[in-house]
Backbone as CSV, one residue per row, in Angstrom:
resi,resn,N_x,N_y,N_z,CA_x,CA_y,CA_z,C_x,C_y,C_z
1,UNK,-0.346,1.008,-19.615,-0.516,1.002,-18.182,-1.748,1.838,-17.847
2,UNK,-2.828,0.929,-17.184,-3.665,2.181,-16.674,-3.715,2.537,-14.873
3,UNK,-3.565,4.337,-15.545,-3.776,4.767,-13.786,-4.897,4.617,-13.107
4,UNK,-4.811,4.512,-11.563,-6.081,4.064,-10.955,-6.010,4.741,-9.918
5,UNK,-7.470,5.233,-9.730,-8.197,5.028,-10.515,-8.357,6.088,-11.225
6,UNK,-8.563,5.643,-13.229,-8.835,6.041,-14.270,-9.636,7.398,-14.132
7,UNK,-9.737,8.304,-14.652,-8.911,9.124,-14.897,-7.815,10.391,-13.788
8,UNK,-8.411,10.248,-12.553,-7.820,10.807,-11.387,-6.714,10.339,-11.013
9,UNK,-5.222,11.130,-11.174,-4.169,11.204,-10.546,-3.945,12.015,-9.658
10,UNK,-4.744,12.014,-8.310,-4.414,12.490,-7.213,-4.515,14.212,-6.952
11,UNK,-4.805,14.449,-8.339,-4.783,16.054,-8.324,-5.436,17.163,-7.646
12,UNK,-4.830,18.179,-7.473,-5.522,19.154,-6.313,-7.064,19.532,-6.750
13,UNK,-7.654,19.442,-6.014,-8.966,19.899,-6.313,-10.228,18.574,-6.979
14,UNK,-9.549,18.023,-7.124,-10.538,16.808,-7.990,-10.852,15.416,-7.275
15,UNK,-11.980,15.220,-7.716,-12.727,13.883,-6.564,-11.713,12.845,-7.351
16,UNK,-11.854,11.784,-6.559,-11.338,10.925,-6.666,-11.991,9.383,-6.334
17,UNK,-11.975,8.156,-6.833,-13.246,6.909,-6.939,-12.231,5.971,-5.504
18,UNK,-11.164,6.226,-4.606,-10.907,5.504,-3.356,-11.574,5.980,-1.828
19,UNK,-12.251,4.590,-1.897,-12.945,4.483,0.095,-11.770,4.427,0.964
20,UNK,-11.832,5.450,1.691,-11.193,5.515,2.699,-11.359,5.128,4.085
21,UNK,-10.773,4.308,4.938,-11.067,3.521,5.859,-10.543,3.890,6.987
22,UNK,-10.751,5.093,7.752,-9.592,5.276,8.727,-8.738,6.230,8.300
23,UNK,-8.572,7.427,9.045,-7.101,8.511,9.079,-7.810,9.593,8.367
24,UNK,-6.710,10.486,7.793,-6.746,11.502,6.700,-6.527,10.947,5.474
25,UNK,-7.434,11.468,4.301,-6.773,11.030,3.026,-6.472,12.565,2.335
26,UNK,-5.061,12.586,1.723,-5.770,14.309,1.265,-4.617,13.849,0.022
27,UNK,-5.881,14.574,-1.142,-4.677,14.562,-2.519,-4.087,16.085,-2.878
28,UNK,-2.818,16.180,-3.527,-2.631,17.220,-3.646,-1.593,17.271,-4.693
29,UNK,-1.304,17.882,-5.614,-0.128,17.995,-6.903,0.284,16.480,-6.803
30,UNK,-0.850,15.861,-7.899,-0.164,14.011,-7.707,-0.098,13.105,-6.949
31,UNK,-0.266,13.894,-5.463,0.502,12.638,-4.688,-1.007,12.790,-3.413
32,UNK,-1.080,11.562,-2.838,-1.598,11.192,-1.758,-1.394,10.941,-0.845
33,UNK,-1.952,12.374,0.633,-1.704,11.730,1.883,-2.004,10.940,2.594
34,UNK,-1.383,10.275,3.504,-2.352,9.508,4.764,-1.658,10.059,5.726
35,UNK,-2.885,10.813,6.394,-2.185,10.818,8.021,-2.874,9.928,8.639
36,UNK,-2.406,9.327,9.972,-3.067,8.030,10.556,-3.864,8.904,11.753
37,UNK,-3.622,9.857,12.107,-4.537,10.245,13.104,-4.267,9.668,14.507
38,UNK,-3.406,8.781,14.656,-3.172,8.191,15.757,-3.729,6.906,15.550
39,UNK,-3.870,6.393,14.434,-5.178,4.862,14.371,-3.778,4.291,13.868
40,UNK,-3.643,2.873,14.065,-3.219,1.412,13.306,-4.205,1.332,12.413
41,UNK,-3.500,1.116,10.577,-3.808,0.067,9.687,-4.894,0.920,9.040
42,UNK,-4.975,2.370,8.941,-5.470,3.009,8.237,-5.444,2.978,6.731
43,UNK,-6.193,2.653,5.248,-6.343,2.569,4.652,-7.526,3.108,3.539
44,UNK,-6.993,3.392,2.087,-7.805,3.734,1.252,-8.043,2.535,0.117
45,UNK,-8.972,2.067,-0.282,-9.347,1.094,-1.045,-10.116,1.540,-2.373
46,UNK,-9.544,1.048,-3.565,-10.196,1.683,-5.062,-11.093,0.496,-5.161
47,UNK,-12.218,0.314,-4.493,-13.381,-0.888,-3.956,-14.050,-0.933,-5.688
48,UNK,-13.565,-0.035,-6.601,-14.239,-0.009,-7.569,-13.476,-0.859,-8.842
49,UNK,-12.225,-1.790,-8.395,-11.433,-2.341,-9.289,-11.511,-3.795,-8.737
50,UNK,-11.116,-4.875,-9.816,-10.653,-5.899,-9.538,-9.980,-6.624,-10.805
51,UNK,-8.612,-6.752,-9.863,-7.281,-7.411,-11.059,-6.853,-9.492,-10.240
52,UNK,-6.674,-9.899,-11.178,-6.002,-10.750,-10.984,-4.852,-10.851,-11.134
53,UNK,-4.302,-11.306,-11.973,-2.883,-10.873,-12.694,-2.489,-9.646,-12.946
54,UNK,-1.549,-8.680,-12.676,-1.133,-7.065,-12.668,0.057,-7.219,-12.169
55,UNK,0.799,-6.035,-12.548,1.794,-5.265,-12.039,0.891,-3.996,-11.444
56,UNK,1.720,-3.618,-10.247,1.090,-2.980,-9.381,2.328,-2.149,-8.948
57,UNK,2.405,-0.497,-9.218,3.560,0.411,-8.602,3.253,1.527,-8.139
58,UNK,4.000,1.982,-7.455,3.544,2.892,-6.834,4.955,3.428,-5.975
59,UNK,4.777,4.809,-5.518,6.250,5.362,-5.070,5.664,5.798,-3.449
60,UNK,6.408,5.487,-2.531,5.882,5.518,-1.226,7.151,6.271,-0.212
61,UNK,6.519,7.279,-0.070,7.666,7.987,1.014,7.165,8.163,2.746
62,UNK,7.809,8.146,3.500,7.913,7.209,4.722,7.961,9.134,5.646
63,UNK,7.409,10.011,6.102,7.621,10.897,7.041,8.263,10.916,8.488
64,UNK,7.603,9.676,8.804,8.169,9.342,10.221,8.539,8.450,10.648
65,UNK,9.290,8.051,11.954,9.561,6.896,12.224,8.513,5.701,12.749
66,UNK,8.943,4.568,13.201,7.859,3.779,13.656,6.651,3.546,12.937
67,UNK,6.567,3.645,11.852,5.529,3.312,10.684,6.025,2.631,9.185
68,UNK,5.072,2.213,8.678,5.104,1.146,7.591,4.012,1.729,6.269
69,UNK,4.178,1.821,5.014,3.390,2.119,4.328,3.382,1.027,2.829
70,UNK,2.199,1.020,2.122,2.706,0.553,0.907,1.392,0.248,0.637
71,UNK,1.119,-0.840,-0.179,0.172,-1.206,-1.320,-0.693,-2.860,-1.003
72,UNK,-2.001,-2.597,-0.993,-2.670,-3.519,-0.812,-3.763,-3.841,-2.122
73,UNK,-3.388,-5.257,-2.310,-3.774,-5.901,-3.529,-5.251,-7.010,-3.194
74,UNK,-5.235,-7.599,-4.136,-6.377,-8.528,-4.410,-7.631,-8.606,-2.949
75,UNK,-8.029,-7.466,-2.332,-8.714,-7.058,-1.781,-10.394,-7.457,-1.888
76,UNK,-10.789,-8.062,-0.837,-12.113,-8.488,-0.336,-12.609,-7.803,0.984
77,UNK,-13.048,-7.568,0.906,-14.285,-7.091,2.441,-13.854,-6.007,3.182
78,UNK,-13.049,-5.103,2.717,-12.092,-3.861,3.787,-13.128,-3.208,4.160
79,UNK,-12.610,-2.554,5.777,-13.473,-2.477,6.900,-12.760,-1.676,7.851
80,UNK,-13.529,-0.481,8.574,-12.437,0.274,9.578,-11.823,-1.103,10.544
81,UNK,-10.688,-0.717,10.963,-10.091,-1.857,11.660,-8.527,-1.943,11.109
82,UNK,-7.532,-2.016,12.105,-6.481,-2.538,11.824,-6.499,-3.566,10.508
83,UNK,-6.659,-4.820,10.510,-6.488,-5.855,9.440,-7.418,-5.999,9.094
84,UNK,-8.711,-5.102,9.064,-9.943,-5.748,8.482,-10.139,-5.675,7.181
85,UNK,-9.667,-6.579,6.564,-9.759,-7.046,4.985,-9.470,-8.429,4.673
86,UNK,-9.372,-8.734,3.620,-9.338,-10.061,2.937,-8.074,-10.097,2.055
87,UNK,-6.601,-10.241,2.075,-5.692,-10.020,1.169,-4.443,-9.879,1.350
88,UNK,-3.891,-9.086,0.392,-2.231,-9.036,0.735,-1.737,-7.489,0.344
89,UNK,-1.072,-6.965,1.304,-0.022,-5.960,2.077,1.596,-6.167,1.762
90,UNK,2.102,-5.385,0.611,3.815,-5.577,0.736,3.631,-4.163,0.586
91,UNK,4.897,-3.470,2.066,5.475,-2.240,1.972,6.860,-2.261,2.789
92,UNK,6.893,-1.023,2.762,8.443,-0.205,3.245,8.066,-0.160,4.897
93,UNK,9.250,-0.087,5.701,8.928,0.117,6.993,9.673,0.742,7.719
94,UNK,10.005,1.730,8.488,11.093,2.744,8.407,11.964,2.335,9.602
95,UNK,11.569,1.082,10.136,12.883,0.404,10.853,13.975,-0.591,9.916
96,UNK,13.447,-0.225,8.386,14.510,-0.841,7.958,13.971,-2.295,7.216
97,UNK,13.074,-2.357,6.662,12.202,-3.589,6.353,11.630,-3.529,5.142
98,UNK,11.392,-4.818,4.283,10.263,-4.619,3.155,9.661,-5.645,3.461
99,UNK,8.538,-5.267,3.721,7.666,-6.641,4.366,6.351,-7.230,2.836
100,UNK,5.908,-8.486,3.138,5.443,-8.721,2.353,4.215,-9.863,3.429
101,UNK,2.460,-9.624,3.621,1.789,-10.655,4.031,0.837,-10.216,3.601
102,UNK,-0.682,-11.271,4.249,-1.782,-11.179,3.819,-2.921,-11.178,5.010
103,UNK,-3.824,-11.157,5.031,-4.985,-10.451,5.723,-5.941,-11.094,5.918
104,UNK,-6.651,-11.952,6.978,-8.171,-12.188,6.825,-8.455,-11.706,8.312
105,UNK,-8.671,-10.216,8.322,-8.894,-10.081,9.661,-8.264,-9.878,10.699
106,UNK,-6.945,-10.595,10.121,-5.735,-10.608,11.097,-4.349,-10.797,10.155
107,UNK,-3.472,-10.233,10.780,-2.089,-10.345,9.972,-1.279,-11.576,10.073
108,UNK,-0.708,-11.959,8.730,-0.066,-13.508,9.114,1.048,-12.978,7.563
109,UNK,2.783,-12.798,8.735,3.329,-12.523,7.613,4.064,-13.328,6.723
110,UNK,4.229,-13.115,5.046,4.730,-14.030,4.119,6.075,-13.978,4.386
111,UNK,6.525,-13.029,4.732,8.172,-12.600,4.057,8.473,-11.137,4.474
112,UNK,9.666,-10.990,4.924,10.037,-9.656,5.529,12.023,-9.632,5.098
113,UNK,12.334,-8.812,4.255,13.453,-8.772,3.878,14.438,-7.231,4.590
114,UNK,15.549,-7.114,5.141,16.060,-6.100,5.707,16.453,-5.410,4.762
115,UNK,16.457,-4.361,4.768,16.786,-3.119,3.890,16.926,-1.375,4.738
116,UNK,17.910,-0.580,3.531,18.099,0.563,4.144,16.691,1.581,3.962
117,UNK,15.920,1.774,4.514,14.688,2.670,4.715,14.799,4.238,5.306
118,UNK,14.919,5.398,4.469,15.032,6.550,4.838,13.978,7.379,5.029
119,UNK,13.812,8.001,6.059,12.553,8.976,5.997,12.829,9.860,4.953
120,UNK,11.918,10.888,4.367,11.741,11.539,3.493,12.074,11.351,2.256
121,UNK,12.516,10.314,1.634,13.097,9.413,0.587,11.729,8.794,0.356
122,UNK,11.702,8.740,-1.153,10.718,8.326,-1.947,11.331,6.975,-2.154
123,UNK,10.700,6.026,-2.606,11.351,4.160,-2.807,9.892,3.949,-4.203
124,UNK,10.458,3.304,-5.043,9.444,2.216,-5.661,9.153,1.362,-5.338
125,UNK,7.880,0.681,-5.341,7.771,-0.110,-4.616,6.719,-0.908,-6.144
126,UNK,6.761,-2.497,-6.517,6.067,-3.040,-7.438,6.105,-4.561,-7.111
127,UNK,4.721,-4.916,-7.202,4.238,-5.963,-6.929,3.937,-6.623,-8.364
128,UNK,4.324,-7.624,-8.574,3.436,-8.542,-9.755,3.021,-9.904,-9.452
129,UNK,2.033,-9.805,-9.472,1.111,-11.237,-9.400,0.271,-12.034,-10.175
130,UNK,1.131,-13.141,-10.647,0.843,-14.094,-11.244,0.225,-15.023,-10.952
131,UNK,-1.675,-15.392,-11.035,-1.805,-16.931,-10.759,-1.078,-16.689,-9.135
132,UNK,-0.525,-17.710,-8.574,0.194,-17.752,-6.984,1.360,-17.011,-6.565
133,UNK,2.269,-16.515,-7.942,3.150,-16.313,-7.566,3.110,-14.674,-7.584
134,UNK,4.046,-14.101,-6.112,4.355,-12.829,-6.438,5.332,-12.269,-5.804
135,UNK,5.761,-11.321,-6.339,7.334,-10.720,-6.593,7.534,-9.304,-6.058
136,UNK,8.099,-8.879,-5.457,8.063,-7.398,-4.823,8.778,-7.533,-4.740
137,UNK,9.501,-6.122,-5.664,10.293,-5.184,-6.111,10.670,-4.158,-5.452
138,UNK,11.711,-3.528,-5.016,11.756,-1.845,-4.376,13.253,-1.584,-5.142
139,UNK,12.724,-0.801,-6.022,14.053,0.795,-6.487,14.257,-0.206,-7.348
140,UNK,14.704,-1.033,-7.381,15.606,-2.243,-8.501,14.551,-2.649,-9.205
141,UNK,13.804,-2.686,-10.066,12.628,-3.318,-10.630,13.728,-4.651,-11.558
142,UNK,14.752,-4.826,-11.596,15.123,-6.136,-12.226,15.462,-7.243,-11.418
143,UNK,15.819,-6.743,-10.325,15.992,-8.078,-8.881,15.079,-7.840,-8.311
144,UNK,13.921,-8.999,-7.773,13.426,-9.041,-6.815,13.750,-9.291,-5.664
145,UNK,13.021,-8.619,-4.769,13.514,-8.815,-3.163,12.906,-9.901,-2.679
146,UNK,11.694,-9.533,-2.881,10.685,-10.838,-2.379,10.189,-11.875,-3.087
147,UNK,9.806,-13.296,-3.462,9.186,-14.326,-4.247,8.885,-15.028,-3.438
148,UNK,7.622,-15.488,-3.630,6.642,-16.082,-2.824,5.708,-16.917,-3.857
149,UNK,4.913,-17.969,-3.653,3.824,-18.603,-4.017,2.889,-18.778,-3.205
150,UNK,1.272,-18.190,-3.310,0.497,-18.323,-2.335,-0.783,-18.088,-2.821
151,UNK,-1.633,-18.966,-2.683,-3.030,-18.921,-3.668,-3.729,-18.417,-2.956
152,UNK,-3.892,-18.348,-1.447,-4.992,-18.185,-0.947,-6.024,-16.962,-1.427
153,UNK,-5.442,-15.867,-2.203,-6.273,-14.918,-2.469,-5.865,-14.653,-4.207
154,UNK,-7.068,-14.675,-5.188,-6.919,-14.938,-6.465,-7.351,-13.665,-7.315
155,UNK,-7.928,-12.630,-6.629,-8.396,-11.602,-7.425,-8.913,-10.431,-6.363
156,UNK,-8.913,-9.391,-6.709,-9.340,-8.459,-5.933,-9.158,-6.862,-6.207
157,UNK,-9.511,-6.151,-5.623,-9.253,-4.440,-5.343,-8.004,-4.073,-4.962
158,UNK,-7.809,-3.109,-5.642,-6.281,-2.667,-4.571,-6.357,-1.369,-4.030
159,UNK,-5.603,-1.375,-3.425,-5.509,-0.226,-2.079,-4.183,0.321,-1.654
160,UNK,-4.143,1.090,-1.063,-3.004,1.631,-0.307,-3.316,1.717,1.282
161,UNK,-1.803,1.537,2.163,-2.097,0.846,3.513,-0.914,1.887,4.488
162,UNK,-1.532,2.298,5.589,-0.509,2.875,7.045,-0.685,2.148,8.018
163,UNK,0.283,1.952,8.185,-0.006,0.860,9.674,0.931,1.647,10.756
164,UNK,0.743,1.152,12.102,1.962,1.740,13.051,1.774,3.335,12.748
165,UNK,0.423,3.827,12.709,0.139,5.484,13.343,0.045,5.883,14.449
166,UNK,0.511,5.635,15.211,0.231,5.991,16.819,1.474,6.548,17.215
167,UNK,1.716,6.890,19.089,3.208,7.041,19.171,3.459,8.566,18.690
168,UNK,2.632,9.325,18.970,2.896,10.896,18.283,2.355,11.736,19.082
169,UNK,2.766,13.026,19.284,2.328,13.978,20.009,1.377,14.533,18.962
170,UNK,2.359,14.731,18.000,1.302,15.261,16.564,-0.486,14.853,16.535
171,UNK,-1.409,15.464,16.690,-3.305,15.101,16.127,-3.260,14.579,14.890
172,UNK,-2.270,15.146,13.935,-2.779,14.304,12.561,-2.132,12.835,12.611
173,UNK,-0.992,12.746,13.584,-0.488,11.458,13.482,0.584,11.685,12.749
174,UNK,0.694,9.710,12.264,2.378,9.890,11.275,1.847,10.251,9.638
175,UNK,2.321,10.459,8.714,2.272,10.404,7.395,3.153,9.612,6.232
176,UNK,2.382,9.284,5.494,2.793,8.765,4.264,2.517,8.832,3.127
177,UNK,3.431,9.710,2.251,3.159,10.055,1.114,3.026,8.850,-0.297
178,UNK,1.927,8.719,-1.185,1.983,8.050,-2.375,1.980,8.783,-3.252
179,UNK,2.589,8.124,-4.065,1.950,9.025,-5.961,2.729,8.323,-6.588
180,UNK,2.185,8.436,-8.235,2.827,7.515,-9.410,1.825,6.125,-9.006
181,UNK,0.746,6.427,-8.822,-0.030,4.929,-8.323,-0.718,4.290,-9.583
182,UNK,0.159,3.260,-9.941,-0.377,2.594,-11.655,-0.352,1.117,-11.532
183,UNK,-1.368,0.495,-12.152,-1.783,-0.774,-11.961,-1.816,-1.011,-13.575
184,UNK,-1.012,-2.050,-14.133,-1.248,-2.878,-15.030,-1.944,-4.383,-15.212
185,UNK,-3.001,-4.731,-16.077,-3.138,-6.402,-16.112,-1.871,-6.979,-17.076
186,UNK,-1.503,-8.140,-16.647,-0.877,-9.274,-17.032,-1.485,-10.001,-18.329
């Protein structure tokens, strides 16, 4: 399995190779913040990778309510902006959701499955994409939640994604913690 990006795991003090698009990014013992700052669809992009086929995991913990976090794959053209990218988005959503869609600019969703979603609770979250088909996983890596077939996007960058930051008295906004962020090829 290689971590991504190679050799930086998020660690205190050390640069790291993801563009950040929007919000706070801050690494610290492993794990990566996003605060949204009050912005929708804030994102960091490793603009320096491209997988086709992978398993894609990553552990995503949820701070507040009214927000959504998780993992963005086969990535083209990301851009400050709510949906400004080229691709596909499956995460956790703390009304209770594992959502799964894709991106040209605008959101158009694949699949959205109900589930129990806890704040401060860490979840796995793993994507594998095959050729069209792909599968998202949370906590159970042997049942999938989600299966889908969808070509429109065949290769790309991956990223990590906050959406639904607004809605806060808080300046830094909502937060969402990552870490354990590992990308395998197929």
């Amino acid at each position: 399995m290689i971590r991504i990006p190679s050799p930086n795991n998020f660690e205190t003090g050390s640069s790291n190779q993801w563009v950040n698009f929007g919000g706070g990014w801050q690494q610290k013992d492993g794990k990566y913040f996003s605060e949204s700052y009050n912005v929708n669809g804030v994102k960091s992009v490793a603009t320096n990778t491209r997988f086709s086929d992978f398993t894609y995991n990553a552990t995503v913990t949820l701070l507040n309510d009214d927000t959504d976090g998780g993992v963005l794959f086969r990535v083209s053209s990301p851009a400050m902006g709510v949906d400004a990218l080229q691709g596909y988005y499956a995460a956790i959503a703390s009304d209770g959701r594992l959502i799964l869609g894709r991106m040209n600019n605008a959101w158009d969703s694949l699949a959205t499955v109900k589930t129990d979603i806890q704040k401060n609770k860490p979840y796995n979250l793993r994507v594998v994409a095959n050729g069209p088909n792909i599968t998202v996983y949370l906590d159970d890596m042997n049942t999938p939640k989600i299966t889908i077939s969808d070509s429109t996007y065949t290769s790309g960058a991956i990223g990590l994604r906050q959406y639904s930051g607004t809605h806060t008295q808080d300046p830094s906004g909502k937060t969402v913690i990552f870490e354990k962020v590992a990308v395998s090829k197929l």
